[in-house]
N, C-alpha and C positions, 0 to 999 in steps of 0.2 A: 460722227462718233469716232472715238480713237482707239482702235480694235490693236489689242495685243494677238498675239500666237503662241501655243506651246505643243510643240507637236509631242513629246514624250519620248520615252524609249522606242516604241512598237516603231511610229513615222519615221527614227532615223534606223529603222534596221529592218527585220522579217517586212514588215507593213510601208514600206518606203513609196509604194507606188501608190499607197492612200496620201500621202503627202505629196506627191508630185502632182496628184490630180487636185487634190484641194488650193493649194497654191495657183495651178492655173485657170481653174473654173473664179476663183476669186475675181483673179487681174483679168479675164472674159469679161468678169461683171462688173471692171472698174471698182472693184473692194479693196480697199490700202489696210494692209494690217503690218504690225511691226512683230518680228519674233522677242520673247521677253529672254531678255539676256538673262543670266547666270542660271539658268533654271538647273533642276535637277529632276530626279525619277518622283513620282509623286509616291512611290512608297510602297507601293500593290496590296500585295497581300503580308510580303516580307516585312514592314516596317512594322504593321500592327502590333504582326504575331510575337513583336519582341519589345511591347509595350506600349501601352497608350498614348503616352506623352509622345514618343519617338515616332508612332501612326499618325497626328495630328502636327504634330512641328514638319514634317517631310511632306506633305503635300501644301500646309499654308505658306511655308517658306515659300513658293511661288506665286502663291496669290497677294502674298505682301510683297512680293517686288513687282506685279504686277501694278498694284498702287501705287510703290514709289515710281512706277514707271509713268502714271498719270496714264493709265488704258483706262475707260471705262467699262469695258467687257474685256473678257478673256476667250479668246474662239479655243476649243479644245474637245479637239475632232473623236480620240480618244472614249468612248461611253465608258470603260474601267476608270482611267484619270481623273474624267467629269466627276463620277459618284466619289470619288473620293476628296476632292476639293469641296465639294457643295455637301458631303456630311462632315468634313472636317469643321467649314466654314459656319454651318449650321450647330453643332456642338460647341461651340467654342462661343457664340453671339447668346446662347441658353444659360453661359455658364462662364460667369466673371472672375471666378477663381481658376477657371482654367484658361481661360486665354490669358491671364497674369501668367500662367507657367508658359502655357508654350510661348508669351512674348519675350519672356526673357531670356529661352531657351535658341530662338534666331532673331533675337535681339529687333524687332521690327514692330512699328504696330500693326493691332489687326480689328482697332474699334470702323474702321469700314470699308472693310474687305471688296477690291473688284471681283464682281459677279463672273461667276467662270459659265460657258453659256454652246452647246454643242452645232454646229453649224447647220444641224436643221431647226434647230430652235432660232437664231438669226435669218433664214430666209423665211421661217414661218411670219413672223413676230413685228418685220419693218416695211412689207410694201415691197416685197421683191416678184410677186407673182406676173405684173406688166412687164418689168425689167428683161426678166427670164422670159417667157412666151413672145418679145419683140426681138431675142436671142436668138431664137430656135434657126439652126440652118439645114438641118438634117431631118426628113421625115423617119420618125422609128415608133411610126403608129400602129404597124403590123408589129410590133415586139411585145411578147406577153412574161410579166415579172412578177414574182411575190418580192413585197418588200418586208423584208427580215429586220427587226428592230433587235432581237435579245433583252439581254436583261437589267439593263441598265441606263438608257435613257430616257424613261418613266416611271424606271421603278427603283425605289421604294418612294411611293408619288407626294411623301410630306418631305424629302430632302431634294427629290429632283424638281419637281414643281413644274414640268413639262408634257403635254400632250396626255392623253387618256390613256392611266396605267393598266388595264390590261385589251385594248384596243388603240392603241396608238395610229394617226391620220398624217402627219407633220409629212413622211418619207411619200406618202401613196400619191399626195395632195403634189407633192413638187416634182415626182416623176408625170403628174397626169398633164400638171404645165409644159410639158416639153411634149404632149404627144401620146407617150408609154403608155402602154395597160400597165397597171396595177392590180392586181388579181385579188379576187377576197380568196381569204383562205386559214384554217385554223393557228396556223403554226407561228405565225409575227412575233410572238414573246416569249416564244419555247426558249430554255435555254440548253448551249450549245456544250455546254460540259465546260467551258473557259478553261482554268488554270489545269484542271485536274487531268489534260490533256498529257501532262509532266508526270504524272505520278499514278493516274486508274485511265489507260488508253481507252481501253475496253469498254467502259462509262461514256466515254467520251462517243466512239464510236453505235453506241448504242442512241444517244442521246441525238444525234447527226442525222441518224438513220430515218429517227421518226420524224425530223424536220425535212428531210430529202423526201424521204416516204408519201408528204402534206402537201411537198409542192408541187411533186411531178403530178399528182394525183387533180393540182386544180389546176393543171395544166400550164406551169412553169416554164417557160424556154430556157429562165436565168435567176437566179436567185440575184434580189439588191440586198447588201447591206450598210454599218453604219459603225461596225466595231474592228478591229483589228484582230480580235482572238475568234471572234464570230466570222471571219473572213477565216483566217488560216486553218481552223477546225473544218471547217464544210468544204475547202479545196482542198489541202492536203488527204483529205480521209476517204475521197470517191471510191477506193476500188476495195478500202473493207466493207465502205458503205455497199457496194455492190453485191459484194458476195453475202452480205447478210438479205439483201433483198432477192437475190436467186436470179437477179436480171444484168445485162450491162448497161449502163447508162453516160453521158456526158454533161452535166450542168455548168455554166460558167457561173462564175461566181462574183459578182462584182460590188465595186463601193457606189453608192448613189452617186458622190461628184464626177463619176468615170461617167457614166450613164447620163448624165445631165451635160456635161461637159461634152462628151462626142454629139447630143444631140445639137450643142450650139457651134459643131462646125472645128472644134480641137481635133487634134490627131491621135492616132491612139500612141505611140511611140512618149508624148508630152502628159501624154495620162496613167503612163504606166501600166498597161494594160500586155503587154509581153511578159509579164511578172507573176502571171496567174501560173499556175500547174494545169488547172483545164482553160487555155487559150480561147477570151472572148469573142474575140478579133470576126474569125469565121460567121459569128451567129450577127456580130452587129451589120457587120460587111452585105450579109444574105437580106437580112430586115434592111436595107435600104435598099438595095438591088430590086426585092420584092414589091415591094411599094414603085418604086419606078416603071418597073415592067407593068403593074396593074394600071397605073396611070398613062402610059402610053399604048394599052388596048381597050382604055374605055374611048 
């Protein structure tokens, strides 16, 4: 397969160390992907809000250079970016009069769109499960995690077409290859207040809360997750999230390639993991130490 990349705005700025780790857990697994040149922002929320055409040409504009680039996937780690290529991409294949405008609009075609595709939808999907578990260098089978999906990488399940939308398995199933507990626990698909974090904090923080609230509760060491706004919303907010719960607390907060990636033996420095606000490092370091010591006193 000839795997493109678009890391987005979030990977090269606030979320940089979700890209550093995705890149090197990649080249761990021997995965060649090519970054897609001229990209641009897929559009967010901003592009919609100031018209349909302009929402729909801003995020296909890369998925048609993706074609001309001859990827046959698009890896695009990003769960915001995703939904917005794959309901762009999917509006547009419904409706012949409008991919006439937006093609003429970034001048490109778009009768067959490279599939844009989020990198647990790739390890689920091609036979990576022996790859990964022949990988593993690192015991981190004492480490207990809820993995946090949000709102966007199952759902709305007729544009994303991925994993069970309000139970999602894809994140739990490829941390359990490496060892991890994966914790059951209600909160996997809560959402995390995303944008609104810019304009109603207090929502936001409210919103955090009851997901903090869910994990510590089914006994979480670490929250995983799989989005960049769902990452910076739950680390940046620990010490309102505190005071509104009446306790002090420390959860790290991590991306699943960081977690997969230390478990096959990376360093944390190459994963980006110094980059947190609540520093992982301590909890991963302890969960191998642990496991060590338990094994040399049986």
């Amino acid at each position: 397969m000839n795997y493109g990349y678009y890391p987005g705005c979030s990977l090269e700025g606030i979320s940089v160390e979700y890209d550093h780790s995705i890149r090197s857990l990649f080249a761990a697994l021997g995965v060649e992907m090519t970054d897609l040149s001229d990209w641009i922002c897929c559009g967010t929320l901003a592009a919609p809000s100031m018209g349909r055409l302009l929402g729909l040409a801003t995020p296909l504009w890369n998925v048609a250079q993706a074609r001309r680039a001859g990827y046959d996937q698009l890896i695009t780690p990003c769960s915001a970016c995703l939904y917005h290529f794959k309901n762009a991409a999917k509006q547009v294949k419904e409706n012949g009069r409008l991919r006439a405008q937006v093609e003429k609009i970034i001048e490109l075609p778009l009768d067959n769109p490279t599939p844009s595709i989020h990198p647990l939808e790739l390890f689920s999907n091609n036979g990576f499960e022996t790859r990964i578990k022949e990988a593993v260098q690192r015991d981190l089978s004492e480490l207990k995690v809820v993995s946090y999906y949000g709102c966007h990488i199952s759902r709305p399940a007729e544009v994303m077409q991925f994993d069970a939308p309000e139970n999602p398995q894809s994140m739990d199933r490829l941390l359990s290859w490496v060892g991890v507990q994966s914790l059951d626990w209600p909160g996997k698909v809560d959402c995390c207040g995303a944008h609104l974090s810019m304009i109603k904090p207090d929502i936001v923080v409210e919103m955090c809360t009851g997901i903090v609230d869910n994990a510590l509760a089914a006994g979480a060491e670490a929250v995983v997750v799989a989005c960049p706004m769902c990452h910076a919303n739950l680390d940046t907010r620990q010490e309102e999230i505190a005071e509104r719960l009446g306790r002090p607390f420390s959860l790290p907060i991590l991306y699943f390639s960081q977690v997969v990636g230390y478990a096959l033996g990376l360093e944390a420095k190459e994963l980006g993991m110094k980059k947190h606000i609540v520093d992982p490092v301590p909890l991963m370091l302890a969960k191998c130490r642990q496991r060590q010591v338990q094994e040399a006193a049986a």
